[in-house]
KEKERO-93675 format. One record per residue (C-alpha): x, y, z; residue number from 1. Coordinates in steps of 0.05 Angstrom, whole numbers, plus 5000, padded with zeros to 4 digits. Example, Ala and Ser with C-alpha at 12.3 -4.5 7.8 and 13.67 -1.06 7.14 Angstrom:
<pts>
{{5246; 4910; 5156}; 1}
{{5273; 4979; 5143}; 2}
</pts>
This chain:
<pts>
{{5000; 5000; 5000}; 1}
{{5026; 5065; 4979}; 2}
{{5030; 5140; 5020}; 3}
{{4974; 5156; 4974}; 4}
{{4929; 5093; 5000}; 5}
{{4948; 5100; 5072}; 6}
{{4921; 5168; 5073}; 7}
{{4857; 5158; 5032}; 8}
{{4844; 5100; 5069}; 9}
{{4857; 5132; 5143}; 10}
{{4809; 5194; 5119}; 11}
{{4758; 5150; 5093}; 12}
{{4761; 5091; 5127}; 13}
{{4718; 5020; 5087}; 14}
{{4643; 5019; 5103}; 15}
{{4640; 4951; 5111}; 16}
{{4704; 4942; 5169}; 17}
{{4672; 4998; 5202}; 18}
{{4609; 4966; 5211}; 19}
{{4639; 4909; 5234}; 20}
{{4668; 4935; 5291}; 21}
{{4600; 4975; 5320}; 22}
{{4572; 4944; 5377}; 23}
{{4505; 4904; 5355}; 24}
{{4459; 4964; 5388}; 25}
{{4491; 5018; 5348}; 26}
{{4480; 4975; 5278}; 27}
{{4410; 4960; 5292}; 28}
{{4375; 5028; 5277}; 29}
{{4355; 5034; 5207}; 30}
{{4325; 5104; 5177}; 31}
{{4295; 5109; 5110}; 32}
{{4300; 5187; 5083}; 33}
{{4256; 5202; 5027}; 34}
{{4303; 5261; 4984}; 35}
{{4257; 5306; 4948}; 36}
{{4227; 5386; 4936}; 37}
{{4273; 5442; 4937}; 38}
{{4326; 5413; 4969}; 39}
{{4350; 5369; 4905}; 40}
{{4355; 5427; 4850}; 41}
{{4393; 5467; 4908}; 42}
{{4461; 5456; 4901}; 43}
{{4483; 5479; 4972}; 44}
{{4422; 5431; 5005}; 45}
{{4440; 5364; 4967}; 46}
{{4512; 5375; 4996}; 47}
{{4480; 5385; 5069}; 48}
{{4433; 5333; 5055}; 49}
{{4492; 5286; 5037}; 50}
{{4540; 5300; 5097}; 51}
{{4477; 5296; 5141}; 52}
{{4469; 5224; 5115}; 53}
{{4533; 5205; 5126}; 54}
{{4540; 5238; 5200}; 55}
{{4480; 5198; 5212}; 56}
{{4519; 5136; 5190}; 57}
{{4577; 5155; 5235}; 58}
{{4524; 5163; 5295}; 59}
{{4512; 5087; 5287}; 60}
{{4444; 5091; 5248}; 61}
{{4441; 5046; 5184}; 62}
{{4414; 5103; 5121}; 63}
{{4374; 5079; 5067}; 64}
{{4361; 5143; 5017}; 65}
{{4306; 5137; 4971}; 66}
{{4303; 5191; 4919}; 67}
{{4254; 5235; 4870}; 68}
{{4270; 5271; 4807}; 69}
{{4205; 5310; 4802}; 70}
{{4233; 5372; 4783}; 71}
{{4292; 5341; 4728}; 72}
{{4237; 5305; 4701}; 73}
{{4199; 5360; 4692}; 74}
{{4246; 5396; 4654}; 75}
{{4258; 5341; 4613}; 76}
{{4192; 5319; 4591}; 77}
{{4197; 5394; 4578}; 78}
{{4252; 5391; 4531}; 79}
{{4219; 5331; 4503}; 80}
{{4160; 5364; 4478}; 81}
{{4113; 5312; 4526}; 82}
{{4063; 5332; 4568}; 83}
{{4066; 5338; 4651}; 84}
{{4004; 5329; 4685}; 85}
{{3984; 5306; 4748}; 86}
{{3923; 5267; 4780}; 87}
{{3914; 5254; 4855}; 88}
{{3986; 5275; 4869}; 89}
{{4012; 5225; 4823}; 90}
{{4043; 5236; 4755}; 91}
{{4012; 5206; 4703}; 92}
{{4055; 5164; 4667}; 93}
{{4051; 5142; 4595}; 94}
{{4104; 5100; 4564}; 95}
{{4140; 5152; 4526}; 96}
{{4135; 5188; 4605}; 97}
{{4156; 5121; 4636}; 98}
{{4219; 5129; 4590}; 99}
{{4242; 5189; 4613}; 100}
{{4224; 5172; 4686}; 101}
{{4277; 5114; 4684}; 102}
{{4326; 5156; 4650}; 103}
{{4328; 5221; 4682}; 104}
{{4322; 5179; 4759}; 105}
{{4367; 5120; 4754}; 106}
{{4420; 5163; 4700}; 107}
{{4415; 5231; 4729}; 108}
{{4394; 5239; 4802}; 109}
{{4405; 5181; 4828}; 110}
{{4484; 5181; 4799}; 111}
{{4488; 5254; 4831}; 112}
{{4471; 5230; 4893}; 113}
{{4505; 5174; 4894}; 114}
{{4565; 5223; 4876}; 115}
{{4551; 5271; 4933}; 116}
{{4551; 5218; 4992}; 117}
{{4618; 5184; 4968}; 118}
{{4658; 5242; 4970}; 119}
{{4659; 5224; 5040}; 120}
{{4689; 5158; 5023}; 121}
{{4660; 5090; 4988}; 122}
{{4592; 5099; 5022}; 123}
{{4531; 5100; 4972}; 124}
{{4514; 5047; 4927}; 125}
{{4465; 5067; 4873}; 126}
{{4398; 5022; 4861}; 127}
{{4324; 5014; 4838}; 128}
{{4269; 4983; 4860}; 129}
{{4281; 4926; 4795}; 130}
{{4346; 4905; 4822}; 131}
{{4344; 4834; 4850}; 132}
{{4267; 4841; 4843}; 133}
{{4272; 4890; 4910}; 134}
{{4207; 4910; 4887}; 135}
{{4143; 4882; 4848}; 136}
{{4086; 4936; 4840}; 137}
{{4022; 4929; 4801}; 138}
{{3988; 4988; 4767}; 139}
{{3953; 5040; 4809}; 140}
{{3881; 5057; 4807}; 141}
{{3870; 5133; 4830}; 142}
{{3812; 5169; 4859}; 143}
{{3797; 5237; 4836}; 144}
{{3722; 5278; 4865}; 145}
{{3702; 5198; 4868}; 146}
{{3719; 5179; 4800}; 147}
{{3768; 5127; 4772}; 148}
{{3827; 5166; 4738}; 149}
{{3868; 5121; 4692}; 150}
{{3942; 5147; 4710}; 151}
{{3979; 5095; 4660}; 152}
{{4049; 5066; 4684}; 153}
{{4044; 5088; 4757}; 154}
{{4055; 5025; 4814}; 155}
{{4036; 5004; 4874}; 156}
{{4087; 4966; 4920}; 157}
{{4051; 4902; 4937}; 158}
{{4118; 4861; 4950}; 159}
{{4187; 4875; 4970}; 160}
{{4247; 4839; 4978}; 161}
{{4301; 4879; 5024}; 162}
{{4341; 4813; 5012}; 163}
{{4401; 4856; 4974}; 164}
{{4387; 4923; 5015}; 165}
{{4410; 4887; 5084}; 166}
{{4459; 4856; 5049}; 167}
{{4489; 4931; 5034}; 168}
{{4472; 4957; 5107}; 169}
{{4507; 4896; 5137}; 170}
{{4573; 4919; 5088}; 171}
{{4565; 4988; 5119}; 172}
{{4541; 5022; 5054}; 173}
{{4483; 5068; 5046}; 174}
{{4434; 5046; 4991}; 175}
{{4412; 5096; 4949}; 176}
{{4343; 5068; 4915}; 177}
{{4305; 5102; 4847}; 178}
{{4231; 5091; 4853}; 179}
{{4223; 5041; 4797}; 180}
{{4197; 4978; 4801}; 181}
{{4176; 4911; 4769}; 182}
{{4117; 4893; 4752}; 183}
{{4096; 4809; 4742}; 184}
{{4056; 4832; 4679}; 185}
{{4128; 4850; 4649}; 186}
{{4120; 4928; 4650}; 187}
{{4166; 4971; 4696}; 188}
{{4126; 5023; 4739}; 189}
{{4135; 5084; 4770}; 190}
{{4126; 5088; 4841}; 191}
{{4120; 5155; 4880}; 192}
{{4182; 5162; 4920}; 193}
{{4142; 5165; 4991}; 194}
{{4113; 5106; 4976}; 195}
{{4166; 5069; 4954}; 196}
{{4199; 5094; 5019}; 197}
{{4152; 5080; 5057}; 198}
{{4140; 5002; 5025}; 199}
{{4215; 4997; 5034}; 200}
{{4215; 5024; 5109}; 201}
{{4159; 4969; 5131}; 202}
{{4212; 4915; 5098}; 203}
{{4265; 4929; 5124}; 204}
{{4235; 4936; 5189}; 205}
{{4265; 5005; 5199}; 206}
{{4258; 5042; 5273}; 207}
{{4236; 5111; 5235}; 208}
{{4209; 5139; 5156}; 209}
{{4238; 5212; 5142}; 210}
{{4217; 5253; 5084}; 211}
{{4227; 5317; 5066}; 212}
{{4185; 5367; 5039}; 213}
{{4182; 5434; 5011}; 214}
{{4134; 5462; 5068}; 215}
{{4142; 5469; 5151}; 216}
{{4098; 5402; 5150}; 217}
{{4021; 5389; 5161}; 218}
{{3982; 5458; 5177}; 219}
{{3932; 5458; 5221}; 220}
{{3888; 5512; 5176}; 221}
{{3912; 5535; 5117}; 222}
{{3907; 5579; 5084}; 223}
{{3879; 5611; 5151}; 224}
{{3932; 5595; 5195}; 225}
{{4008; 5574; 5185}; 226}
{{4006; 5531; 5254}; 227}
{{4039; 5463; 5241}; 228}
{{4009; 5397; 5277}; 229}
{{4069; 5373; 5302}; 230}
{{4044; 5312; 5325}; 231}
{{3991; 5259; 5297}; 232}
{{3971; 5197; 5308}; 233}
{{3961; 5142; 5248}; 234}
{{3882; 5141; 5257}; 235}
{{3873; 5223; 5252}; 236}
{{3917; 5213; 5198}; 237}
{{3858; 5162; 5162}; 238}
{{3804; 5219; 5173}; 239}
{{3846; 5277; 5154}; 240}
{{3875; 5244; 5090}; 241}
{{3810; 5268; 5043}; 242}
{{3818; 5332; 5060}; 243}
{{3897; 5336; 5040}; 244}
{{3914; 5372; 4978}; 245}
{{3958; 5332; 4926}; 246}
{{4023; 5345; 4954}; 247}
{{4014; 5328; 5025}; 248}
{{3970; 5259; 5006}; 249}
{{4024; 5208; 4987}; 250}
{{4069; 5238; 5039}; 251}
{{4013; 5229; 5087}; 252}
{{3999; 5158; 5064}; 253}
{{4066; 5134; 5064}; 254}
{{4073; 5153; 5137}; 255}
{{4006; 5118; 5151}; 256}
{{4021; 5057; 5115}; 257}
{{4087; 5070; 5156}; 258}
{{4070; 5074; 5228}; 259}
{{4017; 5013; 5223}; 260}
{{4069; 4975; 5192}; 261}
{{4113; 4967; 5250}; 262}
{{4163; 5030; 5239}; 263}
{{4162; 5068; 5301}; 264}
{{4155; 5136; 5279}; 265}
{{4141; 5177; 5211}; 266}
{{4169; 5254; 5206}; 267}
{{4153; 5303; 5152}; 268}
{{4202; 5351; 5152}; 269}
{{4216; 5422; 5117}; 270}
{{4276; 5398; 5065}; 271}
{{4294; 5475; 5061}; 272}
{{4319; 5482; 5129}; 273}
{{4391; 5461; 5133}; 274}
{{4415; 5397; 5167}; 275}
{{4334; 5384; 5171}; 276}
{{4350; 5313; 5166}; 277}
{{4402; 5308; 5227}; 278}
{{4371; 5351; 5265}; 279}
{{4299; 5324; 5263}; 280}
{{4330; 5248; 5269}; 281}
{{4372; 5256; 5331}; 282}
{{4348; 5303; 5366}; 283}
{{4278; 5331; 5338}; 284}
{{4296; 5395; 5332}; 285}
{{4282; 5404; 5258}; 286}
{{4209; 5439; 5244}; 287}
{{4162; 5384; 5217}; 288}
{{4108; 5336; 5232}; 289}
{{4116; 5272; 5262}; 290}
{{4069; 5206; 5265}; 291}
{{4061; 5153; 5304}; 292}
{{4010; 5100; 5311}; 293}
{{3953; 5101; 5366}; 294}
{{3875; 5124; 5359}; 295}
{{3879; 5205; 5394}; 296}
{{3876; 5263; 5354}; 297}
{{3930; 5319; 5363}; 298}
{{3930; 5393; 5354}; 299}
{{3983; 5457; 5339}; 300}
{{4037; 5455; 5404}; 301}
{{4090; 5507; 5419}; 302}
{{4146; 5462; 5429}; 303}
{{4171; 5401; 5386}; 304}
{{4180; 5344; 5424}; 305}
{{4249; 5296; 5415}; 306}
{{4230; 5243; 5373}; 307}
{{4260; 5193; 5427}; 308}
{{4190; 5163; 5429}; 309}
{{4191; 5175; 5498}; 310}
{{4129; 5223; 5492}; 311}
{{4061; 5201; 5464}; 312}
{{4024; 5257; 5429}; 313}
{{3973; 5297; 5455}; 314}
{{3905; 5288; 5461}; 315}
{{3866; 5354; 5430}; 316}
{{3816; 5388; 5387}; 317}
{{3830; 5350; 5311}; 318}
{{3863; 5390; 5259}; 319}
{{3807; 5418; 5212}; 320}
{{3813; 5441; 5129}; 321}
{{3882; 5401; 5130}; 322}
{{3916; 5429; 5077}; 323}
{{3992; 5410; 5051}; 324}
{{3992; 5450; 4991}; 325}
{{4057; 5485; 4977}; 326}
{{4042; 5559; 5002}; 327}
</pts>
């Protein structure tokens, strides 16, 4: 080994020997962290968002990142000539879409991230949902004003196998997943990202679901009222999801399908604030909403409590005219 290796390799020691010597407590704790809104066509927030990943790494947790692209493919599709619409919060997909979706997520964003994490040493490894069949979706039937929308190549996780994502945490690497998946019927779908999360999250049996947003979470009354429920639990989540606006639904489903799943806690938090990700994961700090599972409702509070899941929420007056609309 050469002067060069010694000092690469002191500075950025291997994933997978550094894992190995953890204690079994400290290698237990996985967090899945949906990356999407502002915060991935920001330059100066995918860099935080990376070193916040691998801190958390360093801290002992086991990061899985799960990525969108909404924005890139956007502007591609824009480029392209091809239309961007959107029904229930879900992008409808035709093939020539479902193209572009693949391209522009597992070519584009994902390699950027991927990029962004292992500048901090041989980290991320770079994924989708069709790799080792991780996971099978079938096609997704939406709802919009009670009527069936037909939203073309867009999936819904009914099977995942975390078989090759353990394998990865075990080596001390941070998976980095794109939100496509198989389908048996031979088609690949696209899968909203905090779905896919939160499908993932459930499988791998992970202690807490983050995702980032491009708001200060779920307010209590917009466009009344800024105040953001900081607390809710999974079944005033159920009664409050009709009234959510596009943006907030998945996000708000993902946690649900989440919390009664067996992870211990869901957080929304607001991707714009810096280190939003470290600071809402150890020590709740970050501004954002947080589920967990139980039957009380919970209202607006002054104070953010640590998400140590110490503290049940509150019992209170349910939030009304939900919104999560961007403002």
């Amino acid at each position: 080994m050469g002067l060069a290796d010694t000092k690469r390799t002191a500075a950025n020691p291997d994933p997978a020997a550094t894992a190995s010597r953890r204690p079994e407590r400290t290698r237990s704790g996985t967090v899945v962290v949906k990356f999407g809104g502002n915060a991935m066509v920001d330059a100066s927030l995918q860099q935080i968002f990376a070193d916040d990943v691998v801190r958390l790494w360093h801290a002992g947790l086991r990061p899985v990142v799960v990525h969108g692209g909404g924005p890139q493919i956007n502007s591609m599709l824009g480029r392209l000539g091809l239309e961007t619409r959107f029904e229930a919060g879900l992008r409808v997909t035709t093939p020539e879409t479902m193209d572009v979706v693949r391209m522009v997520l597992t070519g584009r964003v994902q390699r950027e991230l991927v990029g962004h994490i292992n500048r901090h040493g041989p980290f991320a490894v770079g994924m989708t949902g069709e790799d080792a069949h991780t996971m099978t979706a079938v096609r997704r039937q939406a709802r919009v004003d009670g009527r069936a929308v037909d939203i073309g190549l867009v999936g819904d996780v009914v099977d995942v196998k975390p078989g090759m994502l353990r394998t990865l945490l075990d080596q001390g690497h941070i998976p980095v997943v794109s939100p496509v998946a198989r389908g048996e019927d031979g088609h690949v779908y696209n899968v909203n990202a905090d779905l896919a999360a939160s499908a993932l999250a459930v499988a791998l049996g992970a202690e807490r679901l983050v995702m980032l947003t491009d708001v200060e979470g779920v307010y209590a009354d917009w466009p009344r009222s800024t105040a953001v429920i900081e607390r809710l639990t999974s079944d005033a989540v159920q009664r409050m999801l009709p009234d959510l606006t596009s943006g907030m639904l998945p996000k708000m489903e993902g946690c649900l399908r989440a919390v009664r799943g067996g992870v211990r806690q869901a957080h929304v938090l607001d991707g714009r604030v810096p280190h939003a990700v470290l600071r809402g994961v150890l020590d709740g700090s970050s501004p954002g909403t947080t589920v967990v599972l139980g039957d009380s409702f919970t209202e607006p509070g002054r104070g953010r409590a640590p998400l140590s899941g110490s503290e049940g929420p509150f019992d209170g007056v349910p939030g009304r005219a939900v919104a999560g609309a961007t403002p």
